[in-house]
ZAVEX-557333 format. One line per 4 residues: number of its first residue (from 1); for each residue x, y, z of N, C-alpha, C. Coordinates in steps of 0.1 Angstrom, whole numbers, always signed. Example, Ala and Ser with C-alpha at 12.3 -4.5 7.8 and 13.67 -1.06 7.14 Angstrom:
# residues 2
1> +132/-57/+78/+123/-45/+78/+132/-33/+78 | +128/-22/+71/+137/-11/+71/+129/+0/+79
# end
This chain:
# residues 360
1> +157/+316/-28/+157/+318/-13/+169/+311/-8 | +174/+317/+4/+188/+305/+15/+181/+303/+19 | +186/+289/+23/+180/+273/+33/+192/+275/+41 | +186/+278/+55/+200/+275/+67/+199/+264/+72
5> +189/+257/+68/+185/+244/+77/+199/+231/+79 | +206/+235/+70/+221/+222/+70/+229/+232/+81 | +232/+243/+87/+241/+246/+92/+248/+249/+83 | +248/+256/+71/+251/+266/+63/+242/+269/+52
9> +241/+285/+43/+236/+287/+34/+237/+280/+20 | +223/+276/+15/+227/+269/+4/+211/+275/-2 | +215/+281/-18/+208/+279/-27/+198/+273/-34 | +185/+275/-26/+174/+269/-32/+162/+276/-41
13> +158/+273/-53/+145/+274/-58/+135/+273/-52 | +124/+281/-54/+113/+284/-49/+107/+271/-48 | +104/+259/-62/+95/+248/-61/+106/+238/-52 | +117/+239/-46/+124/+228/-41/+125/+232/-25
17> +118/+235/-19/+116/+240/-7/+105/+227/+0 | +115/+221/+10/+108/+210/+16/+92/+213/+20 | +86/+201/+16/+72/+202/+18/+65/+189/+24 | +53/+198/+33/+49/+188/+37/+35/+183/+38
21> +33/+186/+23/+20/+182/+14/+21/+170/+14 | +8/+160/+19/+4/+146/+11/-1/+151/-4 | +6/+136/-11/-1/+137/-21/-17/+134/-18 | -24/+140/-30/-40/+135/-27/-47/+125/-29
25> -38/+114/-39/-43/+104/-41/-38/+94/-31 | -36/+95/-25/-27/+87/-14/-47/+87/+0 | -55/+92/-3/-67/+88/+3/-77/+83/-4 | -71/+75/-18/-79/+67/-29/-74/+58/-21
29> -62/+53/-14/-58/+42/-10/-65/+31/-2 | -74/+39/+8/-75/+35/+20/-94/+31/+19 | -99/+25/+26/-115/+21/+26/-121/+21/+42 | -131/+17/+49/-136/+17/+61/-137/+4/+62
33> -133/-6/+70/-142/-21/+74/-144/-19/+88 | -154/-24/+89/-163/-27/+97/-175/-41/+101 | -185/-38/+109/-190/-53/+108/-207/-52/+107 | -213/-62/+101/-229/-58/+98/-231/-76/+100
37> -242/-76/+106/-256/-85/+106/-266/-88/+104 | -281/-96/+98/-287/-93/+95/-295/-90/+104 | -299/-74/+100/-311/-68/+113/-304/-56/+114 | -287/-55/+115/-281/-46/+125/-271/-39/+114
41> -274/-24/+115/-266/-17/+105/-253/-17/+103 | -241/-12/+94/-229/-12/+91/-224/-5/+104 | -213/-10/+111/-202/-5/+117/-190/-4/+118 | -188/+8/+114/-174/+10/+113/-166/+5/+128
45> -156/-1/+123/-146/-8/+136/-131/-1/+129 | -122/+3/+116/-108/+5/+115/-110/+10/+100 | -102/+10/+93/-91/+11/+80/-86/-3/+76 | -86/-4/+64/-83/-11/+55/-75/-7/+40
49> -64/-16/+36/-62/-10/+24/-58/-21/+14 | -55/-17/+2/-47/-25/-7/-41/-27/-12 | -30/-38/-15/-14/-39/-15/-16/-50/-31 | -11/-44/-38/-9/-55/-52/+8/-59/-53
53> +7/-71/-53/+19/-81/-49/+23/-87/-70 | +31/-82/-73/+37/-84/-89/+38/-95/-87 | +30/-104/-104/+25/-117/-104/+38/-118/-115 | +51/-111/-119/+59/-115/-128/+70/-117/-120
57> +70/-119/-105/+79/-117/-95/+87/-104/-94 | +95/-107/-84/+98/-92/-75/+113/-93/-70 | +122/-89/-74/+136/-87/-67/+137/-76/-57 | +133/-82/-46/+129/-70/-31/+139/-68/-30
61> +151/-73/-28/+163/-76/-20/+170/-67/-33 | +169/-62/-39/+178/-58/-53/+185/-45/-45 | +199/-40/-47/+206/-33/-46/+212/-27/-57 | +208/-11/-57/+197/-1/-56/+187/-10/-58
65> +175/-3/-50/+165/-10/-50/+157/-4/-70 | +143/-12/-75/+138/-9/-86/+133/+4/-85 | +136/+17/-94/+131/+29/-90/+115/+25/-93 | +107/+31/-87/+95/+31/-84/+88/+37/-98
69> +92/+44/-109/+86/+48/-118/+85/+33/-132 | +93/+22/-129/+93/+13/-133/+82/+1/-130 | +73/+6/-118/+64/-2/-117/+47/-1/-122 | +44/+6/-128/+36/+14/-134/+32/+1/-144
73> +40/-7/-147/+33/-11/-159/+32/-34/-158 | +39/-36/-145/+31/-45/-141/+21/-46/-133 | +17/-64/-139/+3/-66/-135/+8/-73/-120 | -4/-66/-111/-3/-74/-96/-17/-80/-91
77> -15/-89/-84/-24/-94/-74/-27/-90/-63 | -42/-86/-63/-45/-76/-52/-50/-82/-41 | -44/-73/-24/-51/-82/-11/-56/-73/-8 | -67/-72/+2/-69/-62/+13/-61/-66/+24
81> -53/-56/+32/-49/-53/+42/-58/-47/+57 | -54/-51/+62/-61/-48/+78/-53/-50/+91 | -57/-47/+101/-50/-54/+115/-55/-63/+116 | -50/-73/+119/-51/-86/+125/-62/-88/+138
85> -64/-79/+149/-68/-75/+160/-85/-69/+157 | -88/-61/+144/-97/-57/+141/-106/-68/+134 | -101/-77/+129/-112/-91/+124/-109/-103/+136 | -99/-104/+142/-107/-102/+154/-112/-101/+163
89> -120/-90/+166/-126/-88/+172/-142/-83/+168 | -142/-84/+155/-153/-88/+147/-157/-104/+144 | -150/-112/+148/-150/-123/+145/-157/-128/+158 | -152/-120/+174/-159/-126/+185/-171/-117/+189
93> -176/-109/+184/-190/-102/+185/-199/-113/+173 | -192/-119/+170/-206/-129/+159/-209/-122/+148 | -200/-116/+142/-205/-105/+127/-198/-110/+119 | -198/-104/+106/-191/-107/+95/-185/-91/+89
97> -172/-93/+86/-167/-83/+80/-173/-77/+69 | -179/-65/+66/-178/-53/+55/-172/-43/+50 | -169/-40/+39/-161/-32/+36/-170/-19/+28 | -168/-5/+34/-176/+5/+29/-161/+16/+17
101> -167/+13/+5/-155/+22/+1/-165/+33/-8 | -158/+42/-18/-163/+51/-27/-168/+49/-41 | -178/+52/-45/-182/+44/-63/-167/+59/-71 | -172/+62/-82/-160/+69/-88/-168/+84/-91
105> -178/+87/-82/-185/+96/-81/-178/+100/-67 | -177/+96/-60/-171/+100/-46/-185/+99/-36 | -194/+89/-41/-204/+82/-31/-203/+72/-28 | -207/+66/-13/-204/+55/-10/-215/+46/-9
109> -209/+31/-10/-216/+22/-22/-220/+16/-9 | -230/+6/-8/-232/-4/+2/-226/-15/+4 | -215/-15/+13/-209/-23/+25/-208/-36/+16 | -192/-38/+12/-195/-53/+4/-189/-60/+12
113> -194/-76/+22/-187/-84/+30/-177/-89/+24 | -170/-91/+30/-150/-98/+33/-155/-106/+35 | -158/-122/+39/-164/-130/+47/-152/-135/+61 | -157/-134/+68/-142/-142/+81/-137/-156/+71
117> -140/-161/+65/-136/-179/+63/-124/-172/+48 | -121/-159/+45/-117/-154/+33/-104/-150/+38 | -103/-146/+53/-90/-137/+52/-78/-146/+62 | -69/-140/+59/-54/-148/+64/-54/-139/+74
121> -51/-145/+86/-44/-140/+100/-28/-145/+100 | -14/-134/+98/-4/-139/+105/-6/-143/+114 | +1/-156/+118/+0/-159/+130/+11/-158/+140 | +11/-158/+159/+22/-155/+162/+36/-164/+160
125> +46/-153/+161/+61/-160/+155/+58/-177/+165 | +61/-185/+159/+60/-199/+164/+72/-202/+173 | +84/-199/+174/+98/-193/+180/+96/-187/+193 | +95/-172/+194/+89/-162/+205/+79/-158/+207
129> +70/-167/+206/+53/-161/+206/+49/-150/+203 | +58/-137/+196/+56/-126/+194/+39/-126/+187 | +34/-116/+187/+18/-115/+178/+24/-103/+166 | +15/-107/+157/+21/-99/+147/+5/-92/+140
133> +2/-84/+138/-9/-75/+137/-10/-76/+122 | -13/-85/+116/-16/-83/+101/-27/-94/+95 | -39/-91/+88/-44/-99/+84/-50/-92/+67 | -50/-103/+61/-51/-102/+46/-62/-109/+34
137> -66/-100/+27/-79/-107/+23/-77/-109/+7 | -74/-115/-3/-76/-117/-15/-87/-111/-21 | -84/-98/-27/-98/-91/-33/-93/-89/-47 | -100/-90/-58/-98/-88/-69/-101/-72/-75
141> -96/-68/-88/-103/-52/-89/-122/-56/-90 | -126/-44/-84/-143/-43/-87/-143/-36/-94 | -152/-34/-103/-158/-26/-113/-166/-12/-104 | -161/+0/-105/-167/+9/-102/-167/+13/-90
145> -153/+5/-87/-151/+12/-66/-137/+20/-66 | -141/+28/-58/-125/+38/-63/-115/+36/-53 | -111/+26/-58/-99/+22/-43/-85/+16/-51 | -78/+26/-49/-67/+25/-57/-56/+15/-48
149> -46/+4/-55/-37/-4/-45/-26/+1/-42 | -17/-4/-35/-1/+2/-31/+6/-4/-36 | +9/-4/-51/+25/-17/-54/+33/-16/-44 | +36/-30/-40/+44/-36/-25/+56/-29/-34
153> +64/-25/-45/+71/-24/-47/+77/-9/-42 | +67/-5/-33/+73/+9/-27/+73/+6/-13 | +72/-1/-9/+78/-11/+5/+93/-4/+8 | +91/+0/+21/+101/+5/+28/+112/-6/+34
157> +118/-13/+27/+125/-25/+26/+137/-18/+32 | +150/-26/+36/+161/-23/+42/+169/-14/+29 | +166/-22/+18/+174/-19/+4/+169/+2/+3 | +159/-2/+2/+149/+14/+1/+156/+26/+9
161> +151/+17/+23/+157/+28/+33/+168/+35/+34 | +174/+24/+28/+190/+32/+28/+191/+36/+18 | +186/+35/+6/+181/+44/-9/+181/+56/-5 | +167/+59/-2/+163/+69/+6/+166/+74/+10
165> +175/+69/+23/+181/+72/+36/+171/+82/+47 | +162/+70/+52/+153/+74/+58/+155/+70/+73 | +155/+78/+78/+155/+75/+92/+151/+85/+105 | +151/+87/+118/+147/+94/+131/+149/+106/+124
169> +135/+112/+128/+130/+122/+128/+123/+126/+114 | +124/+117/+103/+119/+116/+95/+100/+117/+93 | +96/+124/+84/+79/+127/+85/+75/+113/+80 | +64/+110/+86/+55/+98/+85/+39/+103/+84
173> +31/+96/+76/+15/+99/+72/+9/+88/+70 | -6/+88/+79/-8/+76/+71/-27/+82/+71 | -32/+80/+58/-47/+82/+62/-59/+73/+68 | -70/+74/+67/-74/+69/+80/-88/+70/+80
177> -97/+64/+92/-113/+62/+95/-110/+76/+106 | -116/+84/+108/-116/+90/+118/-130/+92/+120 | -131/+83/+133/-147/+82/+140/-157/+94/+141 | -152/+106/+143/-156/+114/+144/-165/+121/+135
181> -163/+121/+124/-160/+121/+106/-161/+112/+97 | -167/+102/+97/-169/+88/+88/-174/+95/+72 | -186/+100/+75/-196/+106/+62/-202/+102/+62 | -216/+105/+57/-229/+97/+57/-230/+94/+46
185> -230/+101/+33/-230/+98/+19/-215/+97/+15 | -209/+95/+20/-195/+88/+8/-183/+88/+26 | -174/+77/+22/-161/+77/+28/-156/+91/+30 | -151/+98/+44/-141/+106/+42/-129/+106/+49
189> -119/+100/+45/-107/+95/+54/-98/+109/+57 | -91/+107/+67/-83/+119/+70/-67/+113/+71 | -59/+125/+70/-49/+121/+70/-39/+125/+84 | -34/+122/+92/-26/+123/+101/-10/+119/+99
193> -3/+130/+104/+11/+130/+102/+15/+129/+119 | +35/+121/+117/+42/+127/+126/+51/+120/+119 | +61/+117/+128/+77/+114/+128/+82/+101/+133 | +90/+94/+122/+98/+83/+133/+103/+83/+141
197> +102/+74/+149/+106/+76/+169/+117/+72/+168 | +113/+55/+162/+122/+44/+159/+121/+38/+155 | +132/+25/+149/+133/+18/+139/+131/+7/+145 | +123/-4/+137/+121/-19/+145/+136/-26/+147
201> +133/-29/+159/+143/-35/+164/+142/-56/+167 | +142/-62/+157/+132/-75/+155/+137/-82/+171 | +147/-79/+176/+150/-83/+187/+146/-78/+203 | +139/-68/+204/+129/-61/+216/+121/-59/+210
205> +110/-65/+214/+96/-65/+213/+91/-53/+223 | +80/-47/+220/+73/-38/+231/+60/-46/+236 | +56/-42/+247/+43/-47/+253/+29/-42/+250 | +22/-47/+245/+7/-39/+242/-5/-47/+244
209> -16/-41/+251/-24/-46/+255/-34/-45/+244 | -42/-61/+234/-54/-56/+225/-70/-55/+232 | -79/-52/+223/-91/-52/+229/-97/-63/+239 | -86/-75/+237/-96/-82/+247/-90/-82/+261
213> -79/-72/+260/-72/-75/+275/-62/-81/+272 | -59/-90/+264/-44/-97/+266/-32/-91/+263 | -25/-91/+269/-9/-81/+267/+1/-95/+256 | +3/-84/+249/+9/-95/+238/+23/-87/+236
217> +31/-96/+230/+45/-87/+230/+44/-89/+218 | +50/-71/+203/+48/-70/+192/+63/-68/+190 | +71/-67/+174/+82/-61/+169/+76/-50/+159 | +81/-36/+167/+73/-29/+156/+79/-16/+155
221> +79/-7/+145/+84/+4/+145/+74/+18/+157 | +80/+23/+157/+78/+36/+167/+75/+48/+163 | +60/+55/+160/+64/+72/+155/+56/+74/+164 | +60/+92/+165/+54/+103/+177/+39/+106/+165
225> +29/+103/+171/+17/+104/+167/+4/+105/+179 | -5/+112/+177/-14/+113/+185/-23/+103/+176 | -24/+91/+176/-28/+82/+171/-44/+75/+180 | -57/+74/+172/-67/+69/+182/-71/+57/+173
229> -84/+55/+183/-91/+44/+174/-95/+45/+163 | -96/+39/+155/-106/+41/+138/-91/+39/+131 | -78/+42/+134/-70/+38/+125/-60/+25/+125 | -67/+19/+137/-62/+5/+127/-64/+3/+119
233> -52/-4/+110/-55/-12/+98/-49/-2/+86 | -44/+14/+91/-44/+23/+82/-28/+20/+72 | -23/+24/+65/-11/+22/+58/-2/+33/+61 | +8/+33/+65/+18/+38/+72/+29/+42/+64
237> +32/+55/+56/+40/+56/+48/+51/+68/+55 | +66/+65/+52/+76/+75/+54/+79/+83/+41 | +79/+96/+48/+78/+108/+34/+89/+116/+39 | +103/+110/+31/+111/+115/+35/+116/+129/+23
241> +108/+139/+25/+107/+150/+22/+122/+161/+22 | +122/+170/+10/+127/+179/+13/+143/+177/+15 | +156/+186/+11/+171/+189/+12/+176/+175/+18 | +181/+166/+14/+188/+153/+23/+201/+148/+18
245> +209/+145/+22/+223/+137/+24/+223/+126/+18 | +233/+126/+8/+230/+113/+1/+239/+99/+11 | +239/+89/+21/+245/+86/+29/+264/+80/+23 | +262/+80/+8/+275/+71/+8/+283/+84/-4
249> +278/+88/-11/+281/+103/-18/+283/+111/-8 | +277/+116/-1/+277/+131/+10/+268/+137/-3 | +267/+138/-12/+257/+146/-23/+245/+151/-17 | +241/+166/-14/+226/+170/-10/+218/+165/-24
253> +208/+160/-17/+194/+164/-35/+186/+167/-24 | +172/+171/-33/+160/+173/-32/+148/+164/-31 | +144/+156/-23/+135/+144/-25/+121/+153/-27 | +114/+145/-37/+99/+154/-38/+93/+152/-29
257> +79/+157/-30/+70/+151/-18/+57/+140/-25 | +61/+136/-38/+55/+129/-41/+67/+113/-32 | +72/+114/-33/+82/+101/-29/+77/+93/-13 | +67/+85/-13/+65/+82/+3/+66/+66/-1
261> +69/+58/+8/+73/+46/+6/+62/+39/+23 | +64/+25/+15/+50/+20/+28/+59/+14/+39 | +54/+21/+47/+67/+14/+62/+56/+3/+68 | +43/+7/+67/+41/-8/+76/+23/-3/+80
265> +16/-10/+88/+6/-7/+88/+2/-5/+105 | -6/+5/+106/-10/+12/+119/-13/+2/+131 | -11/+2/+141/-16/-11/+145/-20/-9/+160 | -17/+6/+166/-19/+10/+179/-12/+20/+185
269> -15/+25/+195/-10/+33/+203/-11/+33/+219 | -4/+38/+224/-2/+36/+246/-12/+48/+246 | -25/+46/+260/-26/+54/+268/-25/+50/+282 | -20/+59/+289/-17/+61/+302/-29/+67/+315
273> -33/+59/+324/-43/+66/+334/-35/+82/+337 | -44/+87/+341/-42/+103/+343/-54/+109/+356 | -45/+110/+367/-60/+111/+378/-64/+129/+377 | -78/+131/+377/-78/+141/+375/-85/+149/+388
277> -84/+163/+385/-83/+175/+396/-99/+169/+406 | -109/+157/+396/-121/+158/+408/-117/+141/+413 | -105/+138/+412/-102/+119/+417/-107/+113/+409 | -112/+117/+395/-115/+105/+383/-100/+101/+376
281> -103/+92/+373/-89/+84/+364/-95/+85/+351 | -89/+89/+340/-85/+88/+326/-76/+85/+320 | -78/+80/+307/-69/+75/+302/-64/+89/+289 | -49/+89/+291/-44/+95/+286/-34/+93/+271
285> -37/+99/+257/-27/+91/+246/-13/+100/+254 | -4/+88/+248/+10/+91/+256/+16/+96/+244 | +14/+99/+232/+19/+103/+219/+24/+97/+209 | +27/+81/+216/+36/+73/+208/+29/+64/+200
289> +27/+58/+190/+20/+48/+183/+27/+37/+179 | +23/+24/+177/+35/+14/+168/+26/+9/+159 | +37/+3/+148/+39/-3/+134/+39/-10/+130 | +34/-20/+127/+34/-29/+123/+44/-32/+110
293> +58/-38/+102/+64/-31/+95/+61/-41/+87 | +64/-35/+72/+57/-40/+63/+63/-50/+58 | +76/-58/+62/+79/-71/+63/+69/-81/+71 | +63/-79/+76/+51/-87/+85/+42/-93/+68
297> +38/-78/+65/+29/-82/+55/+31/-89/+41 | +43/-88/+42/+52/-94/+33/+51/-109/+34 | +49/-112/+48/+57/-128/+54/+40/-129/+56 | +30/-125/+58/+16/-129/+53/+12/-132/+42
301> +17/-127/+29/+16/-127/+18/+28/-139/+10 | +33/-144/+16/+40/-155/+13/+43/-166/+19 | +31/-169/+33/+22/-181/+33/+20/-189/+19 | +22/-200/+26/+19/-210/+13/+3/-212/+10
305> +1/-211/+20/-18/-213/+10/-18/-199/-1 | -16/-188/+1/-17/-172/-5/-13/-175/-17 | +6/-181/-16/+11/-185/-28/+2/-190/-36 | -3/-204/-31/-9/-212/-41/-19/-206/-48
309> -29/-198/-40/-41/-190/-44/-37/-178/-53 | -22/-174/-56/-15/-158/-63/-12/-170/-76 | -5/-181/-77/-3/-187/-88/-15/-191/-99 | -28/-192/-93/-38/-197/-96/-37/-181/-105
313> -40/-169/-96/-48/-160/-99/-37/-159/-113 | -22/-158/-112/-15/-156/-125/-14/-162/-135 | -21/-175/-135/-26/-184/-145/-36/-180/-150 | -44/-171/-139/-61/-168/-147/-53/-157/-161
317> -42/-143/-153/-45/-135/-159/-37/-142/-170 | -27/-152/-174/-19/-155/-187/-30/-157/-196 | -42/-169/-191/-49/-175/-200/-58/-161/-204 | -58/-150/-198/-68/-139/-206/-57/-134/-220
321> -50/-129/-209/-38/-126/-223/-42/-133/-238 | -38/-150/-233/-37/-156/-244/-49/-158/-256 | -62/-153/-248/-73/-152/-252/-74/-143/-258 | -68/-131/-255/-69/-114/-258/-63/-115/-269
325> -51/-120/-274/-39/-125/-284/-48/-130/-296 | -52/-143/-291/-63/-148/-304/-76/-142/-307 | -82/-132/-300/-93/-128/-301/-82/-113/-316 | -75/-105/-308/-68/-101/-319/-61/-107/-334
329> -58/-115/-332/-54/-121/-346/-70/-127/-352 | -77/-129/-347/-88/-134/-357/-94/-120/-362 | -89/-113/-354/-95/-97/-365/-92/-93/-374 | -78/-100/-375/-73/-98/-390/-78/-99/-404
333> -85/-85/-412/-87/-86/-421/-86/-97/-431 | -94/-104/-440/-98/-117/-446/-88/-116/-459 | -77/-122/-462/-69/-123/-477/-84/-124/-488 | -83/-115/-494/-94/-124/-508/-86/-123/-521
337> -94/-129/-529/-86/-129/-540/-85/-115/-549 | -92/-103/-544/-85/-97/-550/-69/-89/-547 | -65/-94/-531/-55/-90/-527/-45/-101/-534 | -49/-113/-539/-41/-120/-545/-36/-116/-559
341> -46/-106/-563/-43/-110/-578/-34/-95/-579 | -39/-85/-566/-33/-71/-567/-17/-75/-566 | -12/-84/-555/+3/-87/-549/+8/-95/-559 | +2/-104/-565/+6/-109/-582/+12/-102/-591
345> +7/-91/-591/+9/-81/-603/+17/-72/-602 | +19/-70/-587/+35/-69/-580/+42/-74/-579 | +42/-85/-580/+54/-93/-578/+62/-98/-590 | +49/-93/-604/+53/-98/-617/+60/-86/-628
349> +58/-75/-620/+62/-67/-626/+72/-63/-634 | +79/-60/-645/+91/-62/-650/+102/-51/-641 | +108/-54/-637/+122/-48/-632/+129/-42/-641 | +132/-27/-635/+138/-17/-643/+153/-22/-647
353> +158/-15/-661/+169/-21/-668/+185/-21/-655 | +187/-29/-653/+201/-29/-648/+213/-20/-651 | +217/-12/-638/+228/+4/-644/+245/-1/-642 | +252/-2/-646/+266/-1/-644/+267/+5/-636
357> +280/+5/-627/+287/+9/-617/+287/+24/-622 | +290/+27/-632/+294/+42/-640/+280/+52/-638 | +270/+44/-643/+254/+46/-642/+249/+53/-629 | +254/+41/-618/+249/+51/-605/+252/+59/-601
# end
């Protein structure tokens, strides 16, 4: 087929035709939390997800950044992710956080508590009082919950972006709680797309008002999304899809549509009053949503209490290792004597007569 989309014809294959398919496992990612009491059933309040932070360390900053097919085979330490605003405001209704995810049947399991005394709230910048929407929970893998994590190592980092070369107008997805649609027997998260607006600017903050009223000033990125409640907390990935410009080559390639990288986490959207035709006022989504960028989560995640709690956990997993090592060498088959007396009789063997140079 020709692609006119560059402002000239160019030669494309049928499978390399920009797309704008989520991958499907990209809604293994995500879980429901919510808040329960005793007496008073599970409620869904946002999204949650999971970010595994490499316990052999991490060269974020590396130029080219680490291709992403290289992370497959380290071990990370896993948090749950959320908005900061969503625990809360579970925290001032007098509840305790739950988390509702999928068993590996694709049914959902009963509501396992987060406890409030478990999770890290960034707090605001201490400098500009900015508020920063990110809070973080130390969860280990469960046995039999289908919640797959995000190696931080596909973090939409400065290094990435310009990898990538991702920027305005670029497709953005993130999956999600959608209130409407929860499921009664299993999780079913949806996915919602749009586009980057704009790029965080750490120096203009925007204004946002959270659930309790207070107007807080955030640093966050900007995409055109018809974004509602239920997806706080959701993971926010740029899927820069399809024919792109290599920025320092000029080189076209093909980016797949498996390639989405995590820009940051869901954290809100503007609506606007709207008076309507009988003099009622509504509130209207104005289209825009912001970002929480995944440098936030980063700079939650390397708090010093977290640290100290991630060193512990990479001590646990060495000493299994080390355990796993000797548990394998003691399986080693037992020398007996009759392997002594077989390797004896090899070793006493007479040696064939010696050839001259002519010989060989």
């Amino acid at each position: 087929m020709l692609d006119f989309s560059l402002g000239r014809p160019r030669l494309v294959r049928e499978e390399d035709r920009p797309l704008g398919r989520v991958p499907d496992f990209m809604l293994r990612s995500v879980a429901f939390i919510g808040d329960q009491s005793q007496g008073h059933p599970f409620e869904v309040r946002g999204t949650a997800f999971l970010v595994g932070y490499p316990l052999s360390g991490w060269e974020r900053d590396l130029e080219p950044p680490q291709p992403i097919e290289k992370t497959g085979n380290v071990s990370h330490a896993t948090y749950l992710v959320s908005a900061r605003h969503t625990i809360e405001g579970i925290r001032a209704g007098g509840r305790q956080p739950h988390l509702r995810t999928n068993d590996m049947d694709g049914n959902a399991l009963q509501p396992i508590k987060v406890p409030l005394e478990g999770w890290y709230e960034l707090p605001n910048d201490p400098d500009t009082g900015y508020y920063h929407d990110v809070a973080v929970f130390p969860l280990d893998f469960i046995e039999g919950v289908d919640l797959a994590y995000i190696p931080l190592e596909w973090s939409a980092l400065p290094n990435r972006i310009k990898d990538a070369n991702i920027g305005l107008g670029d497709d953005v997805f993130f999956p999600g709680l959608f209130y409407h649609r929860v499921g009664e027997n299993k999780n079913i998260p949806i996915i919602r797309k749009g586009t980057l607006a704009a790029m965080v600017d750490w120096n203009e903050p925007v204004l946002v008002k959270k659930r309790d009223g207070e107007n807080v000033q955030e640093v966050v990125h900007l995409i055109e999304i018809r974004s509602i409640s239920g997806f706080s907390g959701s993971p926010v990935f740029a899927h820069p899809v399809g024919v792109r410009e290599d920025p320092d080559t000029h080189e076209w390639t093909v980016k797949s549509y498996h390639e989405a990288y995590l820009l940051g986490l869901m954290a809100g959207h503007w609506d606007e009053p709207h008076m309507r035709e009988d003099g009622e006022t509504e509130k209207v989504n104005v289209g825009v949503g912001y970002v929480t960028p995944v440098e936030k989560i980063l700079e939650a995640l390397d708090m010093p209490e977290i640290e100290q709690e991630r060193e512990k956990r990479a001590k646990t997993e060495a000493d299994k290792l080390v355990a796993a090592t000797q548990d394998d060498l003691s399986e080693e088959p037992t020398y007996t004597r009759a392997d002594y007396l077989g390797d004896l009789h090899k070793a006493t063997r007479p040696f064939p007569p010696e050839q001259s140079d002519q010989e060989a």
